[in-house]
PDB file with one MODEL, atoms N, CA, C and O in Angstrom:
MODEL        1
ATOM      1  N   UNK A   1     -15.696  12.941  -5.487  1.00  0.00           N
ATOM      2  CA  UNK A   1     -14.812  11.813  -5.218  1.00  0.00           C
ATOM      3  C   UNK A   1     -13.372  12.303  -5.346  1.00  0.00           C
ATOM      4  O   UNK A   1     -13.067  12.951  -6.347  1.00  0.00           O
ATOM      5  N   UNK A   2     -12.453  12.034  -4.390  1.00  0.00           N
ATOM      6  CA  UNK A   2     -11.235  12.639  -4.368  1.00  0.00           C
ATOM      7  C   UNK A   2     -10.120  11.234  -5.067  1.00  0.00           C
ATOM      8  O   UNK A   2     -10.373  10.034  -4.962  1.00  0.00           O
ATOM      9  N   UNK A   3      -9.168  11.709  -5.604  1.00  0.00           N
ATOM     10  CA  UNK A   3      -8.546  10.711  -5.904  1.00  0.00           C
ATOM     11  C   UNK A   3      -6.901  10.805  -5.210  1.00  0.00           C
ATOM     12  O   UNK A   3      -6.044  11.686  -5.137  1.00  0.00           O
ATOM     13  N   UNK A   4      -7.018   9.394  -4.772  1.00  0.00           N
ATOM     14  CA  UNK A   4      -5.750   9.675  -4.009  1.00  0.00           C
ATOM     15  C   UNK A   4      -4.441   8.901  -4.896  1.00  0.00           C
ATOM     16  O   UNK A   4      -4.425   7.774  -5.392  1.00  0.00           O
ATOM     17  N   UNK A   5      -3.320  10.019  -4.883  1.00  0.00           N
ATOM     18  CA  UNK A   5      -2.436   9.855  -5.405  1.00  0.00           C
ATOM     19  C   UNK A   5      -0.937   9.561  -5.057  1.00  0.00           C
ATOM     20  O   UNK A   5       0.092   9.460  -5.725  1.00  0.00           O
ATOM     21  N   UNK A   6      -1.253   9.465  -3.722  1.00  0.00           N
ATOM     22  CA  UNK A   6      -0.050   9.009  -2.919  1.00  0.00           C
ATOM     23  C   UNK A   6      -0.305   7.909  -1.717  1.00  0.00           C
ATOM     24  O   UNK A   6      -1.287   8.430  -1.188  1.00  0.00           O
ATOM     25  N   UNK A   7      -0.132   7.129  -1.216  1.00  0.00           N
ATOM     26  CA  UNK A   7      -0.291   6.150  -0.562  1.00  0.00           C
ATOM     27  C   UNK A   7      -0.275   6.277   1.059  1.00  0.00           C
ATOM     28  O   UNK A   7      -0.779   5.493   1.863  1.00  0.00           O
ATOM     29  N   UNK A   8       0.248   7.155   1.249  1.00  0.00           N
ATOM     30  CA  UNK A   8       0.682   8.410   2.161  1.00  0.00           C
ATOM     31  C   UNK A   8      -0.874   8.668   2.639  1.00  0.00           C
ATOM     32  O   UNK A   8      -1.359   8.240   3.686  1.00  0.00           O
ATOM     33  N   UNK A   9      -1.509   9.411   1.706  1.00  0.00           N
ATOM     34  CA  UNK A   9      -2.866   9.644   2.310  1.00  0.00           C
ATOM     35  C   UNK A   9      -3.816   9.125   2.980  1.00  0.00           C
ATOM     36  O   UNK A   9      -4.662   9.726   3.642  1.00  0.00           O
ATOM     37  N   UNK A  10      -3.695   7.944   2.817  1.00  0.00           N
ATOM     38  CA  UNK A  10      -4.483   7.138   3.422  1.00  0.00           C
ATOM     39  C   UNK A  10      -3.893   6.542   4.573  1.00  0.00           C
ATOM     40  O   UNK A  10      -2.800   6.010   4.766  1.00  0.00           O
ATOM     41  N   UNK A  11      -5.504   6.900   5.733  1.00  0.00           N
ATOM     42  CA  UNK A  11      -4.983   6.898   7.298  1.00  0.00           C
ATOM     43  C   UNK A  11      -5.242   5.242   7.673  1.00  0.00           C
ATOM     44  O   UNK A  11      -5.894   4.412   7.039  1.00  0.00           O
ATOM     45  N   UNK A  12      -4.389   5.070   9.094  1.00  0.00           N
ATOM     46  CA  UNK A  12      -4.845   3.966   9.461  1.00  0.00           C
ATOM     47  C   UNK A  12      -6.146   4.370  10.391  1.00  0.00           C
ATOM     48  O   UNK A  12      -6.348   5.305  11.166  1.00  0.00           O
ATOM     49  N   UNK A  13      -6.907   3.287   9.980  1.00  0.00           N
ATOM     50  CA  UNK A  13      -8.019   2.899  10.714  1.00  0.00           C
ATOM     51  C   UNK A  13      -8.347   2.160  11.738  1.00  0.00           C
ATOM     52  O   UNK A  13      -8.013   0.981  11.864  1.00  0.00           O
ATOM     53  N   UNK A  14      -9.000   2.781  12.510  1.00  0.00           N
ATOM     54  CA  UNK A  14      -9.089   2.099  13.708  1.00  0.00           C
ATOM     55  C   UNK A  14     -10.151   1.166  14.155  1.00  0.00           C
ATOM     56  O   UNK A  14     -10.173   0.539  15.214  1.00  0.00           O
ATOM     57  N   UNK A  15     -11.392   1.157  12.806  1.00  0.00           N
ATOM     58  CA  UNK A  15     -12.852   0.951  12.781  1.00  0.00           C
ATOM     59  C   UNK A  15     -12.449   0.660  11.689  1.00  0.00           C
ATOM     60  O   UNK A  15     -11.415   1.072  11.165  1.00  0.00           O
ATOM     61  N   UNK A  16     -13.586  -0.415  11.042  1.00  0.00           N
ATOM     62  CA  UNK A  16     -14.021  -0.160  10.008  1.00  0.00           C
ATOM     63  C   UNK A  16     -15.162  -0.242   9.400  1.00  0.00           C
ATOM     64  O   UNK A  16     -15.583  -1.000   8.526  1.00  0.00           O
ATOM     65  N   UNK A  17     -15.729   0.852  10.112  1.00  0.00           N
ATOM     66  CA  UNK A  17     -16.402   1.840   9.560  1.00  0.00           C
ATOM     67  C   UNK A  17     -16.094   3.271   9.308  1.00  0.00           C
ATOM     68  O   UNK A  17     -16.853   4.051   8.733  1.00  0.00           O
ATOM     69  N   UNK A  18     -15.129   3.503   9.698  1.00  0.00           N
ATOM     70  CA  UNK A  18     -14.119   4.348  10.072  1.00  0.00           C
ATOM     71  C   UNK A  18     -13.400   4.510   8.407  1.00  0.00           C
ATOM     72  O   UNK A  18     -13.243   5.620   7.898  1.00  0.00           O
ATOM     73  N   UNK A  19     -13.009   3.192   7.693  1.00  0.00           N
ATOM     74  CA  UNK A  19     -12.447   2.762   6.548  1.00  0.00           C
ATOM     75  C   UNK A  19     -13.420   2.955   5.630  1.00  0.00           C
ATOM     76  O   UNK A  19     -13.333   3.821   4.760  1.00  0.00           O
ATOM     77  N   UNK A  20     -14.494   2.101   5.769  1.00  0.00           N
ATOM     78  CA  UNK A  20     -15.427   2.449   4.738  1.00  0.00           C
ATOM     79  C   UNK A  20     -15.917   3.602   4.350  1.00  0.00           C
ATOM     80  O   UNK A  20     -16.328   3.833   3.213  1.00  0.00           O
ATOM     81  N   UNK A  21     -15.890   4.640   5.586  1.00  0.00           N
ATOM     82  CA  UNK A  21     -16.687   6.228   5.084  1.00  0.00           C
ATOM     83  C   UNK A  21     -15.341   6.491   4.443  1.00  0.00           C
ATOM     84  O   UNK A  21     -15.485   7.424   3.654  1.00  0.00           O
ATOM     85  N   UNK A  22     -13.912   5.990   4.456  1.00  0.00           N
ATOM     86  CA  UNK A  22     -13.028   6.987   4.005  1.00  0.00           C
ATOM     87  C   UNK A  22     -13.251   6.576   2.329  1.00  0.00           C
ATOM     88  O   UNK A  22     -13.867   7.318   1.565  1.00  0.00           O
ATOM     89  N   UNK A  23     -12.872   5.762   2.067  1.00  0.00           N
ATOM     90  CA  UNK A  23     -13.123   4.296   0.743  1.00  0.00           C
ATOM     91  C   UNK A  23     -14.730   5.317   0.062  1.00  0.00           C
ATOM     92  O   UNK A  23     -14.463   6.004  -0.924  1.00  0.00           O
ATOM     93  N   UNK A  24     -15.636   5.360   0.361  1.00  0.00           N
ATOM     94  CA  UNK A  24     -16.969   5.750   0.141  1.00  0.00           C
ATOM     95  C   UNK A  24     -16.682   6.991  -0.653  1.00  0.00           C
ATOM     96  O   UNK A  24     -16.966   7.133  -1.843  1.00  0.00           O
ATOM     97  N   UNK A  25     -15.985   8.036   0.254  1.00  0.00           N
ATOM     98  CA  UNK A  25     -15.459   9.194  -0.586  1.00  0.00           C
ATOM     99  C   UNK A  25     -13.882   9.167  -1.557  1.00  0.00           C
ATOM    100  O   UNK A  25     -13.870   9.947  -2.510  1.00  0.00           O
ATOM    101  N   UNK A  26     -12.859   8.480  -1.377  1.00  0.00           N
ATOM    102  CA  UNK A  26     -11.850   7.930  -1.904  1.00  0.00           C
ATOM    103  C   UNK A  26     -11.608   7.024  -2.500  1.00  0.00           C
ATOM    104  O   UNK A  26     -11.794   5.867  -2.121  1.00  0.00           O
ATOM    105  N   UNK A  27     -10.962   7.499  -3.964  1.00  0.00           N
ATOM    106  CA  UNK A  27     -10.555   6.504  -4.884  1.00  0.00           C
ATOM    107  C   UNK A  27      -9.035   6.351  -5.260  1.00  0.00           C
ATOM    108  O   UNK A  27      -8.422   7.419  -5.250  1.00  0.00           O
ATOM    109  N   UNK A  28      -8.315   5.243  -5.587  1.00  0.00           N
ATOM    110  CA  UNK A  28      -6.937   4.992  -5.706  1.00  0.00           C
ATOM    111  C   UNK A  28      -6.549   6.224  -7.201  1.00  0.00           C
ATOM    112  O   UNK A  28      -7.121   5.812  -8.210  1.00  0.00           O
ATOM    113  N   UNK A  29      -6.075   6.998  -7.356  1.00  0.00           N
ATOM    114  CA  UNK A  29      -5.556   7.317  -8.868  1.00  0.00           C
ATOM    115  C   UNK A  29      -5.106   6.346  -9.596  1.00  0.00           C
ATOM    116  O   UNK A  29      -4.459   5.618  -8.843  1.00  0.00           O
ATOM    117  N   UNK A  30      -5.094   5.832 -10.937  1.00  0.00           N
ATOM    118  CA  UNK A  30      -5.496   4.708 -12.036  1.00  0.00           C
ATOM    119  C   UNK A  30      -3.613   4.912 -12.014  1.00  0.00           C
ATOM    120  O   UNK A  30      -3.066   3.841 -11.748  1.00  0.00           O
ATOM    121  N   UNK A  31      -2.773   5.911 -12.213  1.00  0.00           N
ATOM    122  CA  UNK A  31      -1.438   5.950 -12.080  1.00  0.00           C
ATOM    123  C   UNK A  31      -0.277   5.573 -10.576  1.00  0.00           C
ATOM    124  O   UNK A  31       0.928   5.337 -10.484  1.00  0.00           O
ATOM    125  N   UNK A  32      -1.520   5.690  -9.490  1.00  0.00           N
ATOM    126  CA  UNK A  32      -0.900   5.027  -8.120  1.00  0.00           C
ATOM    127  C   UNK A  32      -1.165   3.717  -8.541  1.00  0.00           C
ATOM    128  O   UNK A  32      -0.221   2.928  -8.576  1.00  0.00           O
ATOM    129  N   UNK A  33      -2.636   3.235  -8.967  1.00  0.00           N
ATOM    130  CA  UNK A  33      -2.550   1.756  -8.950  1.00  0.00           C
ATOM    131  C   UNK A  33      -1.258   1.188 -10.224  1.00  0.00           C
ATOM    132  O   UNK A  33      -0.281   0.451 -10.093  1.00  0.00           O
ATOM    133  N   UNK A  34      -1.526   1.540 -10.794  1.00  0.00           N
ATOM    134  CA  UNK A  34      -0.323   1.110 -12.293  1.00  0.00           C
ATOM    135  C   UNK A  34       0.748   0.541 -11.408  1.00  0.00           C
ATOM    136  O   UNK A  34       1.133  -0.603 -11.171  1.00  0.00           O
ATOM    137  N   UNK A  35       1.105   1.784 -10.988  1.00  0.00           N
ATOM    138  CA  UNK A  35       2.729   1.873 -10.387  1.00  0.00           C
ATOM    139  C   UNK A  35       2.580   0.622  -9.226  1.00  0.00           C
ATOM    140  O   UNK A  35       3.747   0.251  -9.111  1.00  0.00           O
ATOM    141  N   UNK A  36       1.897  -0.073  -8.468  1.00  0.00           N
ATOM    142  CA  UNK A  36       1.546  -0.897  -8.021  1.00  0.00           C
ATOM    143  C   UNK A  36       2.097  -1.920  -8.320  1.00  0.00           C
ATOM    144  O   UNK A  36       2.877  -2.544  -7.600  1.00  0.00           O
ATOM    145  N   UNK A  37       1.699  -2.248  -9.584  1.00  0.00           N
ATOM    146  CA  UNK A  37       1.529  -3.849 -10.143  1.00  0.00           C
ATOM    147  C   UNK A  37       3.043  -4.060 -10.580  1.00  0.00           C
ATOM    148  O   UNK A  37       3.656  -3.417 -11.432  1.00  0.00           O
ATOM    149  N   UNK A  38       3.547  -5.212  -9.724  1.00  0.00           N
ATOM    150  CA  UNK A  38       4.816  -5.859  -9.837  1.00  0.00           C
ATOM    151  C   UNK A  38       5.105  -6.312 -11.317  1.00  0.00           C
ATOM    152  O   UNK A  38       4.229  -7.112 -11.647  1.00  0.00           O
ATOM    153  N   UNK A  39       6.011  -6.095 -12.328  1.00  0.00           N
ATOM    154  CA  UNK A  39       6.044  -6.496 -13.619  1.00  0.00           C
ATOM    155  C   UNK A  39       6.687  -7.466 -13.347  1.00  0.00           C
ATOM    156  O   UNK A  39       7.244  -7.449 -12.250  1.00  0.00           O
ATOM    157  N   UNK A  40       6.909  -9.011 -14.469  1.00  0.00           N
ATOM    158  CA  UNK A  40       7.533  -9.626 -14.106  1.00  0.00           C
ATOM    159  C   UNK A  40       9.289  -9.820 -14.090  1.00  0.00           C
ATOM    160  O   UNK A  40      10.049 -10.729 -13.757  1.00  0.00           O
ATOM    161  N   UNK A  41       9.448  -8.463 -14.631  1.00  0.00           N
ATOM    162  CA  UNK A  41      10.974  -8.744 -14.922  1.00  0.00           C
ATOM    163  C   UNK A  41      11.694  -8.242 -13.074  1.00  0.00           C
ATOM    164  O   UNK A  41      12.771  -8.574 -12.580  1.00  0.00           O
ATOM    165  N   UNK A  42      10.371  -7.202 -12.356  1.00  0.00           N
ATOM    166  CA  UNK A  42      10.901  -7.207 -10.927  1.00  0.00           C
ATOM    167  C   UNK A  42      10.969  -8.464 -10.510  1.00  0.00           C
ATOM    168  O   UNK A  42      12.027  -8.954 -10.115  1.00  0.00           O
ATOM    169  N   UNK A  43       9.350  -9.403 -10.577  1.00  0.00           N
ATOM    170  CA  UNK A  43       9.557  -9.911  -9.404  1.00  0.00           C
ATOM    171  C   UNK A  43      10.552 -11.978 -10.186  1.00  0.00           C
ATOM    172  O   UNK A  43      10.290 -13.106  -9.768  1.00  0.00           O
ATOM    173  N   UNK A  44      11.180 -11.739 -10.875  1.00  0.00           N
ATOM    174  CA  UNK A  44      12.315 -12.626 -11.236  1.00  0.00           C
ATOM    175  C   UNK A  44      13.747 -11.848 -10.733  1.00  0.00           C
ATOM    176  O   UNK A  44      14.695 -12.626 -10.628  1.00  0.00           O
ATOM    177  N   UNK A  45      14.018 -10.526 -10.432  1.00  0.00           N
ATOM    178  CA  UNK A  45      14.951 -10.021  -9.783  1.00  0.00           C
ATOM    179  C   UNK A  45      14.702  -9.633  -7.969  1.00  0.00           C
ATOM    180  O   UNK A  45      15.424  -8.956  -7.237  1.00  0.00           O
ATOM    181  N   UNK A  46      13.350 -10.389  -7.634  1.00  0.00           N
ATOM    182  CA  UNK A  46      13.335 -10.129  -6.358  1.00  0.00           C
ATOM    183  C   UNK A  46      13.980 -11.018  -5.539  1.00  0.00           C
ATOM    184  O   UNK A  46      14.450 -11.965  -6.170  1.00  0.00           O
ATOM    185  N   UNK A  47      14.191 -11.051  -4.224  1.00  0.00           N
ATOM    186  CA  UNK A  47      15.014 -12.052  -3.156  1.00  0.00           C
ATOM    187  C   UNK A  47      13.947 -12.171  -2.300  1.00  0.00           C
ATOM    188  O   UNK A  47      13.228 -11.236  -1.947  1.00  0.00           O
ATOM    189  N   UNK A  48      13.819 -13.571  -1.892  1.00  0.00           N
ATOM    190  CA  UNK A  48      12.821 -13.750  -0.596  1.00  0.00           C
ATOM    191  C   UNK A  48      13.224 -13.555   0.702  1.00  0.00           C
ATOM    192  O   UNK A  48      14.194 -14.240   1.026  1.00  0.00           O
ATOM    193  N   UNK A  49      12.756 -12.804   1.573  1.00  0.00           N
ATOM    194  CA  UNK A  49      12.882 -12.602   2.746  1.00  0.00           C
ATOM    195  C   UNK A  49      12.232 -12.929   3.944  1.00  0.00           C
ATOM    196  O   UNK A  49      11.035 -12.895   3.661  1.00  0.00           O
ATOM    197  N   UNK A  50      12.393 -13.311   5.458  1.00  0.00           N
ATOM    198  CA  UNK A  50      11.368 -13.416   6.281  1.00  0.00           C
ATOM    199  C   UNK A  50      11.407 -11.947   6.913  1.00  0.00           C
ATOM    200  O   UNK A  50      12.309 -11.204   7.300  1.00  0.00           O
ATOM    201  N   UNK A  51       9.899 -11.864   6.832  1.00  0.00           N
ATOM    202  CA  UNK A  51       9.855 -10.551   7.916  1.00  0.00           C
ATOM    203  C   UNK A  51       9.021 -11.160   9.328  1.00  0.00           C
ATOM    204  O   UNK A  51       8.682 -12.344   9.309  1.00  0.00           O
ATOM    205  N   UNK A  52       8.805 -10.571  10.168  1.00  0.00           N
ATOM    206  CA  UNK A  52       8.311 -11.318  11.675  1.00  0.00           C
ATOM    207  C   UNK A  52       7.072  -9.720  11.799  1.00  0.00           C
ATOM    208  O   UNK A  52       7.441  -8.574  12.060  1.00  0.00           O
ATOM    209  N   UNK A  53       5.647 -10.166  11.522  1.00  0.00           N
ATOM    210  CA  UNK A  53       4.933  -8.887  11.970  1.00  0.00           C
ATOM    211  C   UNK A  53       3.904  -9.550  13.063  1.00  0.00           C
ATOM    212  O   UNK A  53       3.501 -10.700  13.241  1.00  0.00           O
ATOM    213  N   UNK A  54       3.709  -8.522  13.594  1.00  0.00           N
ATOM    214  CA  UNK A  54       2.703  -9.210  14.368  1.00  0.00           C
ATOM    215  C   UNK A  54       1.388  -9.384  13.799  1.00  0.00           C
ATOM    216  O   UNK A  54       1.091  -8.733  12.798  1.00  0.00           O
ATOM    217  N   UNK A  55       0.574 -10.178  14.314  1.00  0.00           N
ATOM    218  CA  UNK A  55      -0.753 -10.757  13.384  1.00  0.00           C
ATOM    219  C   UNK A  55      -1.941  -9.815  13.166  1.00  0.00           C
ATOM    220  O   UNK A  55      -2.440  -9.691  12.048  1.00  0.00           O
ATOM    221  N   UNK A  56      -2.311  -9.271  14.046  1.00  0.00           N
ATOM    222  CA  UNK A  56      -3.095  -7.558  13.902  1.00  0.00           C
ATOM    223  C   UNK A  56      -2.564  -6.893  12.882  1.00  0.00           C
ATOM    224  O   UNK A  56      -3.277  -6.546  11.940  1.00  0.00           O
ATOM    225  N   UNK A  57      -1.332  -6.640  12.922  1.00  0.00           N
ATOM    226  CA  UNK A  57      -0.544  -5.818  11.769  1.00  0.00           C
ATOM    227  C   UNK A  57      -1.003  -6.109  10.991  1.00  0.00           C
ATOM    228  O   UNK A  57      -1.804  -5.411  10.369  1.00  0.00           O
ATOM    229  N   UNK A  58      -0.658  -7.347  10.687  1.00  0.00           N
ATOM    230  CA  UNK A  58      -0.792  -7.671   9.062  1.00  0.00           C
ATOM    231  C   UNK A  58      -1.927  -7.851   8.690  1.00  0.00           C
ATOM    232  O   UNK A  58      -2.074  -7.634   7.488  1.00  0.00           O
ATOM    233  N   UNK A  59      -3.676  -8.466   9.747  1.00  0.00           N
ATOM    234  CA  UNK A  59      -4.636  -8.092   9.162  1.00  0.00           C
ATOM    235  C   UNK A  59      -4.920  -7.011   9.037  1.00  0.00           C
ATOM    236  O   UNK A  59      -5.676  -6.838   8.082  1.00  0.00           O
ATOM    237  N   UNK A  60      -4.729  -6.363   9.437  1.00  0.00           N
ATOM    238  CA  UNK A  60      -4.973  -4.781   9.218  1.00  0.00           C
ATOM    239  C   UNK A  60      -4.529  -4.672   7.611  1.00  0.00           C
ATOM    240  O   UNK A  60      -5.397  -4.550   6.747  1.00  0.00           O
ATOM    241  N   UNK A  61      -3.184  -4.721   7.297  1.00  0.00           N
ATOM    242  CA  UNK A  61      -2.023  -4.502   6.231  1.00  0.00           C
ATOM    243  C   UNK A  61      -2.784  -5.452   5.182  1.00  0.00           C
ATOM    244  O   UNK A  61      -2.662  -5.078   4.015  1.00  0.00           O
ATOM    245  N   UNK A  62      -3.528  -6.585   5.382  1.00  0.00           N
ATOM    246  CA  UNK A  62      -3.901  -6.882   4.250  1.00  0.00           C
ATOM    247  C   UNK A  62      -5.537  -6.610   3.755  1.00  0.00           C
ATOM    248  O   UNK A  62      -6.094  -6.941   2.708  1.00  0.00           O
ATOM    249  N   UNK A  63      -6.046  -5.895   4.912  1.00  0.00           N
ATOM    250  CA  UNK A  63      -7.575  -5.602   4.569  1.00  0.00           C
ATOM    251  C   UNK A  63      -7.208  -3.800   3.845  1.00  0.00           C
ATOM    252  O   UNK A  63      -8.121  -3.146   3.341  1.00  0.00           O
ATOM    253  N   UNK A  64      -6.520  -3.543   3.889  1.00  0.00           N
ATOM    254  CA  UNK A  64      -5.651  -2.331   3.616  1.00  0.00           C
ATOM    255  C   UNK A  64      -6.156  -2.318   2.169  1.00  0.00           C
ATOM    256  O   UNK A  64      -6.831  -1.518   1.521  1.00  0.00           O
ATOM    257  N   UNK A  65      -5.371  -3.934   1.803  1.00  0.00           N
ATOM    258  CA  UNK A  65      -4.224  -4.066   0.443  1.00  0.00           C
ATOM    259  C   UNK A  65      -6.214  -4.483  -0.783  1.00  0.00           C
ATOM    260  O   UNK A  65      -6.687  -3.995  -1.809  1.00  0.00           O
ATOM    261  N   UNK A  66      -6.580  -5.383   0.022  1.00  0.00           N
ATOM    262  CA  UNK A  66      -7.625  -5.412  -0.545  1.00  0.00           C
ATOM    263  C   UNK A  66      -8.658  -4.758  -0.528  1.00  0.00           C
ATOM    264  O   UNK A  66      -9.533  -5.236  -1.250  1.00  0.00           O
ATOM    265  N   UNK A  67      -9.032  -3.498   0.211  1.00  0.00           N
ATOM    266  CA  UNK A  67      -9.956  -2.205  -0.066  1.00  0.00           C
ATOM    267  C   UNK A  67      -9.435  -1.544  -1.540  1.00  0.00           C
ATOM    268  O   UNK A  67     -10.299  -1.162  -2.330  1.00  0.00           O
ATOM    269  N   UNK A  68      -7.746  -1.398  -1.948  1.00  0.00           N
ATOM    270  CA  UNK A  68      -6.943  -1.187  -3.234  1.00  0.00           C
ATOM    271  C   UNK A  68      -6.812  -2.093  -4.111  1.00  0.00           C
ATOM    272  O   UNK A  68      -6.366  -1.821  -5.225  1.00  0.00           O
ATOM    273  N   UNK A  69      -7.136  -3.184  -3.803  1.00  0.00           N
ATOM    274  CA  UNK A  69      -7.368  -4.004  -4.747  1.00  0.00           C
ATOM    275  C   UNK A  69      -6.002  -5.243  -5.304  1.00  0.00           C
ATOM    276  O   UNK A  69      -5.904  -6.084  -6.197  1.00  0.00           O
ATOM    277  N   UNK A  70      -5.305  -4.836  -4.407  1.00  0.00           N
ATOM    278  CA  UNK A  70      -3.825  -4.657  -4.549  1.00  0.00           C
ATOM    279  C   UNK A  70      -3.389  -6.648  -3.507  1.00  0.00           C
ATOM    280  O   UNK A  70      -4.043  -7.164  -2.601  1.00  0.00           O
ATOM    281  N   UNK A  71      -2.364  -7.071  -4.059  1.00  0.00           N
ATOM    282  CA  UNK A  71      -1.728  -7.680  -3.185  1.00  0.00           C
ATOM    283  C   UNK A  71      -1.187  -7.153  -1.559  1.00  0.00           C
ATOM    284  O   UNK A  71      -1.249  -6.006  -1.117  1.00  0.00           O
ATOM    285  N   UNK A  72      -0.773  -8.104  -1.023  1.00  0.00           N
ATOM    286  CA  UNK A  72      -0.611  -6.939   0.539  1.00  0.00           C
ATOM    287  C   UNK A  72       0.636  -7.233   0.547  1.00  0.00           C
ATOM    288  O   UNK A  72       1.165  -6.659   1.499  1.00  0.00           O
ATOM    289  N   UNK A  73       1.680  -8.101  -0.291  1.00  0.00           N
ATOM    290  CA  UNK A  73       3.047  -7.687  -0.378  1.00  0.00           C
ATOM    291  C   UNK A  73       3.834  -6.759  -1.537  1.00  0.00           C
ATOM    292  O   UNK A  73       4.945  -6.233  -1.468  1.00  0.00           O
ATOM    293  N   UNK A  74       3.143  -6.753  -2.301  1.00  0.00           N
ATOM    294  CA  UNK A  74       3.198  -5.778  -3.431  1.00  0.00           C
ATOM    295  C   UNK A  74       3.005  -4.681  -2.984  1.00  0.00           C
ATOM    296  O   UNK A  74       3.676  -3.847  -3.591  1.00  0.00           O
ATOM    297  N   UNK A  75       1.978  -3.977  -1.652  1.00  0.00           N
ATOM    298  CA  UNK A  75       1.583  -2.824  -1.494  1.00  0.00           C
ATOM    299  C   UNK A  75       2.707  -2.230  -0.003  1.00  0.00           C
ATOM    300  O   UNK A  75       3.003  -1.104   0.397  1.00  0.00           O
ATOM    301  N   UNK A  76       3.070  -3.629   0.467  1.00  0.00           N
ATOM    302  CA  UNK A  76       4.137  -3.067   1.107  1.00  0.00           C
ATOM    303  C   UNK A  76       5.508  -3.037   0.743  1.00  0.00           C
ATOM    304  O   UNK A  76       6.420  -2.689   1.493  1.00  0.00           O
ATOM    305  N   UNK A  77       5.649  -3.495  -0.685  1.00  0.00           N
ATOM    306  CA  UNK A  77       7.027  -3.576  -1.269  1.00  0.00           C
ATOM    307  C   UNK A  77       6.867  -1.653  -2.003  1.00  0.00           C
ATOM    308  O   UNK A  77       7.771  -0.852  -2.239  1.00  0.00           O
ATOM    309  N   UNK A  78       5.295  -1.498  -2.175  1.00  0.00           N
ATOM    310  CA  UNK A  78       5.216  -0.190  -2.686  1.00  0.00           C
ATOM    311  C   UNK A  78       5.577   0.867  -1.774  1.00  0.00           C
ATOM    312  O   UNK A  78       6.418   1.722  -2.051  1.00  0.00           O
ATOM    313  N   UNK A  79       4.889   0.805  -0.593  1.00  0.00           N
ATOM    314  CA  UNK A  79       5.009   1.534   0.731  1.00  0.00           C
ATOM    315  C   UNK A  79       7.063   1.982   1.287  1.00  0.00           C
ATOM    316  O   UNK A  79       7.650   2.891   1.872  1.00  0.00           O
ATOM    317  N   UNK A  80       7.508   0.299   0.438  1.00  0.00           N
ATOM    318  CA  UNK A  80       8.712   0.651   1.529  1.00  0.00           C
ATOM    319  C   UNK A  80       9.786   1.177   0.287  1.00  0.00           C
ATOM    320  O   UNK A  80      10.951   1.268   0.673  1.00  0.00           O
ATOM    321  N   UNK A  81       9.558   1.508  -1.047  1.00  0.00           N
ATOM    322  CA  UNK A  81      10.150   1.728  -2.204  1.00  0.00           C
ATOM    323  C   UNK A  81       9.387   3.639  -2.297  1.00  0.00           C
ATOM    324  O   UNK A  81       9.779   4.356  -3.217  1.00  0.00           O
ATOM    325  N   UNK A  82       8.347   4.198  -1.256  1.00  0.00           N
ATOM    326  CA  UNK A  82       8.101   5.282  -1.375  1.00  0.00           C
ATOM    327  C   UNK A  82       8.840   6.055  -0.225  1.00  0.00           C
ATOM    328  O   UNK A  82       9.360   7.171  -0.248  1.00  0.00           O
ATOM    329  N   UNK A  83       8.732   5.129   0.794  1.00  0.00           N
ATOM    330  CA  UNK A  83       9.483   5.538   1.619  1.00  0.00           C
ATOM    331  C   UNK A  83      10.738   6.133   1.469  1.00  0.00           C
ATOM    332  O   UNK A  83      11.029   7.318   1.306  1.00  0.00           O
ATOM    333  N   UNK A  84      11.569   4.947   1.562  1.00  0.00           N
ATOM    334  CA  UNK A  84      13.250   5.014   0.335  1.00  0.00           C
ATOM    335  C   UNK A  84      13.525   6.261  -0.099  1.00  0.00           C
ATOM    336  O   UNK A  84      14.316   7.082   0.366  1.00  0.00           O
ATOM    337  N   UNK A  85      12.694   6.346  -1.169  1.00  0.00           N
ATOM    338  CA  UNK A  85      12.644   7.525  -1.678  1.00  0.00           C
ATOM    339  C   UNK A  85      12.874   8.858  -0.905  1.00  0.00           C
ATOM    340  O   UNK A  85      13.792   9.676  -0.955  1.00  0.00           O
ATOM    341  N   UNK A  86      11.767   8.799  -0.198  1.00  0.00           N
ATOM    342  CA  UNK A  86      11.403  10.080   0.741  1.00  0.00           C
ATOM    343  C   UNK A  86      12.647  10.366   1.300  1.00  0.00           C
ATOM    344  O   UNK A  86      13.198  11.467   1.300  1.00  0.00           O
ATOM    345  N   UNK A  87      13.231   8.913   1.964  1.00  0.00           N
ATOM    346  CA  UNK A  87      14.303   9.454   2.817  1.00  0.00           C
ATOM    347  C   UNK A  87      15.711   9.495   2.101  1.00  0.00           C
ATOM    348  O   UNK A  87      16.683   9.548   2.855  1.00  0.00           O
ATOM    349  N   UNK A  88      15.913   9.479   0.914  1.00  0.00           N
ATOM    350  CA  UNK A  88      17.283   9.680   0.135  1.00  0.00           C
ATOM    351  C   UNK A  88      16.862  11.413  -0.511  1.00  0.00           C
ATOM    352  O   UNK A  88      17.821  12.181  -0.430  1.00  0.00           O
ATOM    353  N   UNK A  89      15.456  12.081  -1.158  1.00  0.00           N
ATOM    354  CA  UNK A  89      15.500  12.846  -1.105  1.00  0.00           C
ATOM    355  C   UNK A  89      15.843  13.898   0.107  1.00  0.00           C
ATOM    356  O   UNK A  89      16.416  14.944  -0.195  1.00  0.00           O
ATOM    357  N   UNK A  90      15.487  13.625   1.522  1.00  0.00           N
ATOM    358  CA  UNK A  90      15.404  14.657   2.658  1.00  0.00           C
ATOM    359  C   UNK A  90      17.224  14.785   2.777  1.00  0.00           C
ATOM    360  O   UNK A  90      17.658  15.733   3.432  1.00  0.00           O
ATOM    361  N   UNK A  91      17.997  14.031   2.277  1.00  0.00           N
ATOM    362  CA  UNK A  91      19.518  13.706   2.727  1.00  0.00           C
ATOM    363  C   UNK A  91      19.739  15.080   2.147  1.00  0.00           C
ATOM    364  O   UNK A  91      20.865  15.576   2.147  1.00  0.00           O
TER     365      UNK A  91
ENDMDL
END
């Protein structure tokens, strides 16, 4: 069983069955999920926003969030806070 430790790793699927063989051999690392979970002192400093996705997207984005176990805005507030990252390190 491989444990995945970056969020990154995990592909989009096009099947899912496709998802499940990946899920079958893949597990979240117990320190990716941690880092996950919104504490409450974030989400009293968060701002609400509208975003506009299209509806595929987001089932996709939330069958995603629940294979991880995860909320599906929490996992894209995670996604876009790894991102961030990525791209202030490459500067």
């Amino acid at each position: 069983m491989h444990a995945i430790t970056n969020w990154e790793e995990v592909p989009l699927f096009d099947r899912e069955e496709a998802e499940a063989a990946f899920w079958a051999e893949n597990r979240p690392d117990l320190r990716l999920m941690e880092s996950s979970r919104v504490t409450s002192a974030e989400s009293a400093e968060s701002v609400t926003i509208t975003l506009r996705i299209d509806p595929r997207m987001l089932a996709r984005i939330k069958r995603l969030a629940r294979s991880r176990f995860l909320n599906y805005q929490s996992m894209i507030k995670q996604w876009l806070s790894e991102r961030m990252e990525q791209e202030l390190r490459e500067r």
